[in-house]
N, C-alpha and C positions, 0 to 999 in steps of 0.2 A: 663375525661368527655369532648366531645369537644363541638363548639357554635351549637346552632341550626341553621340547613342549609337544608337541605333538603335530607331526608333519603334515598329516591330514586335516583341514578345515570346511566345514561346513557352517555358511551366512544363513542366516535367519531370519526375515524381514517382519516385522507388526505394525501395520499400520494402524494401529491406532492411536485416539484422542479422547475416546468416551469415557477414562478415567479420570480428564482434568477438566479444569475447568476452563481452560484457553482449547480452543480449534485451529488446528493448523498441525497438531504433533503427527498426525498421522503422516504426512506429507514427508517425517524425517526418514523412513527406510529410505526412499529414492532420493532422495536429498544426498544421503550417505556416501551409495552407491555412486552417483554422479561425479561427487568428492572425489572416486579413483577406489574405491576401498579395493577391490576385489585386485586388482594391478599393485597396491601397494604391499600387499600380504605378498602376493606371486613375486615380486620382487626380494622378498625379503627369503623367501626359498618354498612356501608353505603352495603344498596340494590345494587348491582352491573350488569348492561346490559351491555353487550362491541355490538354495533352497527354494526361494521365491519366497514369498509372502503367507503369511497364517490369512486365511478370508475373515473377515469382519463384514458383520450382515449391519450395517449403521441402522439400515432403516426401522430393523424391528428392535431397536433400544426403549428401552421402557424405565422405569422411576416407581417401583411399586408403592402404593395408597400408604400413606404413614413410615415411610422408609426412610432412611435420611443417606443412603445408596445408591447416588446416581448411575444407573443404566444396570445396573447390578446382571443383566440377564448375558447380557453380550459381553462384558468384561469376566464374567466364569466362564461364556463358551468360548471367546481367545484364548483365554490360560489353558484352556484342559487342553484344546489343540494345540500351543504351545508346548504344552509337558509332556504331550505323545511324540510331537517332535523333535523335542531336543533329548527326549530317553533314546528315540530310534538310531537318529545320528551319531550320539555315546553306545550306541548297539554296536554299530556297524566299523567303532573303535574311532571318528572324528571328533574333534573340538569343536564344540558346539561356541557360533559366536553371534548372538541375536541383536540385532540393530531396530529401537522403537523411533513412534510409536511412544505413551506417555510411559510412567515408571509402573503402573500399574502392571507391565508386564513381565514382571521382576515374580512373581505369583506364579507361573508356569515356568517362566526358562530355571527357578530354585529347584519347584517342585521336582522339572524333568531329570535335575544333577542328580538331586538324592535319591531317584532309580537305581543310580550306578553308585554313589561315594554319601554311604548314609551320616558319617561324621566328617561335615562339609564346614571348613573356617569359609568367612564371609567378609569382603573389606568394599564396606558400602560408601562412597563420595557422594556426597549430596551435601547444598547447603540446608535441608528441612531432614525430619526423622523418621518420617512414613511409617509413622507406629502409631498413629491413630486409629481408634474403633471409630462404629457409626454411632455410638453416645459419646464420644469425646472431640468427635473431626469438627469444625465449625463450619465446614463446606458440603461435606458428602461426597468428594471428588476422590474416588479408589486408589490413584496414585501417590494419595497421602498415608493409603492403610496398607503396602504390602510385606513391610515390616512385622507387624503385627499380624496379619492372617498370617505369615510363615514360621510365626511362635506357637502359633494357634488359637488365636485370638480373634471373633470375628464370624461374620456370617459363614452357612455351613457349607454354601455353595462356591464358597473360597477354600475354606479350612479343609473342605474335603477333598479335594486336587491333588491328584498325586497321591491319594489313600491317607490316610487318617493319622499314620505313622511318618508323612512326609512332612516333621518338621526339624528348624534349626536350633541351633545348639548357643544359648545368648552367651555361653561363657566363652566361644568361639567366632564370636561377632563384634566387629568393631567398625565406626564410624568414623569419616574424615572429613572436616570442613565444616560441621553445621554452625550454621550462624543464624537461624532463622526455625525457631520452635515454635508451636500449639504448648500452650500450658498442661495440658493431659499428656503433648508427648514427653516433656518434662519429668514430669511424677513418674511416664512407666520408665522412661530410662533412668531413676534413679532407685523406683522400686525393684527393677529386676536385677539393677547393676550394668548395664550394658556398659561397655565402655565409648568414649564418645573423646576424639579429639576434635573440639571445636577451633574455629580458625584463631583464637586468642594461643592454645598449645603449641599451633604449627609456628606462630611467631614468633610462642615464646622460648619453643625446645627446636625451632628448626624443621624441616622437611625430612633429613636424614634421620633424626630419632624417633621422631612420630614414624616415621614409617620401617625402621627395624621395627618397634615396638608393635604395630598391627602386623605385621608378619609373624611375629612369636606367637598372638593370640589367637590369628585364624591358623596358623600354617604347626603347631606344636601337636601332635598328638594327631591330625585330623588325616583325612583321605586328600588333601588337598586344599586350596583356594578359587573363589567362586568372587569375582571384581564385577561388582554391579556399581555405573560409573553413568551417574545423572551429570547432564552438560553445566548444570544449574552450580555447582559446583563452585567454578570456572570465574572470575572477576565476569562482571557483564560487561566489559571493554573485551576481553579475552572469548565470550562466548553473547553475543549479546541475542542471537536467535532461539531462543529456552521461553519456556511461559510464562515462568515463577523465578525470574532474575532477582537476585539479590543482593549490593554493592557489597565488597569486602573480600570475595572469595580468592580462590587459591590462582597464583600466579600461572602462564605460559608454560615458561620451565619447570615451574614447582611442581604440576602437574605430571609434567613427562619426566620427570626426577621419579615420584613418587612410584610410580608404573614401571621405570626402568629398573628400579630394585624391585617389587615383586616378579620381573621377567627371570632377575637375575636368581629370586629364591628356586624355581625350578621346583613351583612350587602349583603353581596356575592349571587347573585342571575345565574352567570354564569363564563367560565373560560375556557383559552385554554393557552398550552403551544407548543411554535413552534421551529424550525430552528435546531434541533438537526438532525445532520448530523453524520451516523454511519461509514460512509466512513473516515474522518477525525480525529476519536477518539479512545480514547485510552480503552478497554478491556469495553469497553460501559459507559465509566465514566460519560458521559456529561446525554445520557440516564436515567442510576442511578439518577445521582443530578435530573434530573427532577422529577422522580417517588417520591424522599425522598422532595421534594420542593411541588409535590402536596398535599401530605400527610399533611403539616403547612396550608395550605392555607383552606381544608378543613379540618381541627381541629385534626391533631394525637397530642397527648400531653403526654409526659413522663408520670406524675404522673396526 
């Protein structure tokens, strides 16, 4: 028996990569798919739409003169088609579940919640903090900045996505697993207070306290929880097809532990999983772990 969620789902595919700075992520919607997603939701009881794919125009990606914004033109037109998408889907009363494609597209599938659930708690996995601007990224690569454009920090052709009023609330956002900071993202998450359990917390309080504890912080007071869940995360033995692996990260289990108590708050009102890169991985493994890691998060339960 899983938690009540919402029986109706609708998949959402982005192929893209022109956020990062590895090629190959766009490759992960099908990658996903391949894994079984759409049969393993059906299995577990859930109405199943697979969407199709947001179009990405690759070829007309550009770099404008003195930007430090890589592709910046075609990464606002995926989002804003993103956020029209996944408002329509919350229209039409489905759970909106978007599968990338890099994290960059964390920037549309937010913007499209906060159409419907304006005081949205957020429980971000990732081993990096994606709260970089383009004067503090040391890359330029947008997948590091969607954090920050969803504070409202950041070019206006991001920030404005989803109307001016579409942002998050930092005292209802909370991180899990980072182990791998930018020194500017540093400064903002202690300038703004964000809270941040890094994998030294999960070790040192356990899996089960770290994650009541970001359940209290997105899920107290808000319209819901919004689980934007980077593969990167994930030990790179546990997920090694990601672009930006990082040693150290959150065990197999640890992970479907984690997922399995936000299933259980009844609390999850949307959800994307990104950065899985088929080019990089081994007989689809990284692919698999996601499809079996969405299946916790939306309630598969042994028994």
């Amino acid at each position: 028996m899983r938690p009540e969620i919402n029986n109706n789902l609708s998949i959402i595919g982005v192929p893209i990569d022109l956020g990062a700075g590895t090629r190959g992520g766009n490759l992960g919607p099908d990658a996903v798919r391949y894994a079984g997603l759409q049969k393993r939701l059906e299995n577990i009881g859930y109405n199943v739409e697979d969407k199709g794919d947001i179009p990405v125009n690759r070829r007309e990606a550009v770099t404008v003169e003195g930007s430090n914004l890589k592709n910046l033109n075609v990464v606002a037109d995926v989002n804003e088609k993103l956020c029209t998408q996944v408002s329509k889907v919350m229209d039409e009363g489905r759970f909106p579940l978007v599968i990338g494609g890099d994290h960059c597209i964390a920037i549309g599938t937010i913007s499209g919640v906060l159409q419907h659930k304006k005081n949205l708690g957020i429980i971000w996995f990732d081993a990096h903090g994606d709260i970089n601007t383009a004067e503090t990224s040391p890359s330029g690569n947008i997948h590091g900045m969607p954090v920050a454009v969803l504070l409202g920090m950041g070019h206006e052709s991001l920030t404005s996505i989803g109307g001016k009023e579409s942002v998050i609330n930092k005292d209802n956002f909370v991180y899990i697993g980072s182990r791998d900071l930018d020194s500017g993202e540093r400064k903002a998450m202690k300038e703004l207070g964000i809270k941040v359990f890094t994998m030294y917390e999960i070790d040192d309080m356990g899996i089960k306290k770290v994650m009541e504890e970001a359940i209290k912080i997105a899920g107290d007071g808000t319209d819901g929880i919004h689980v934007s869940f980077d593969l990167d995360v994930l030990d790179p033995e546990v997920a090694p097809g990601t672009g930006t692996t990082v040693p150290g990260g959150m065990g197999y289990r640890e992970a479907h532990y984690a997922l399995e108590l936000i299933a259980k708050s009844e609390k999850l009102v949307s959800a994307e999983f990104v950065e899985v890169n088929p080019l990089l991985d081994h007989v689809n493994k990284t692919a698999k772990a996601a499809v079996a890691l969405a299946g916790s998060l939306l309630g598969e339960w042994l028994i």
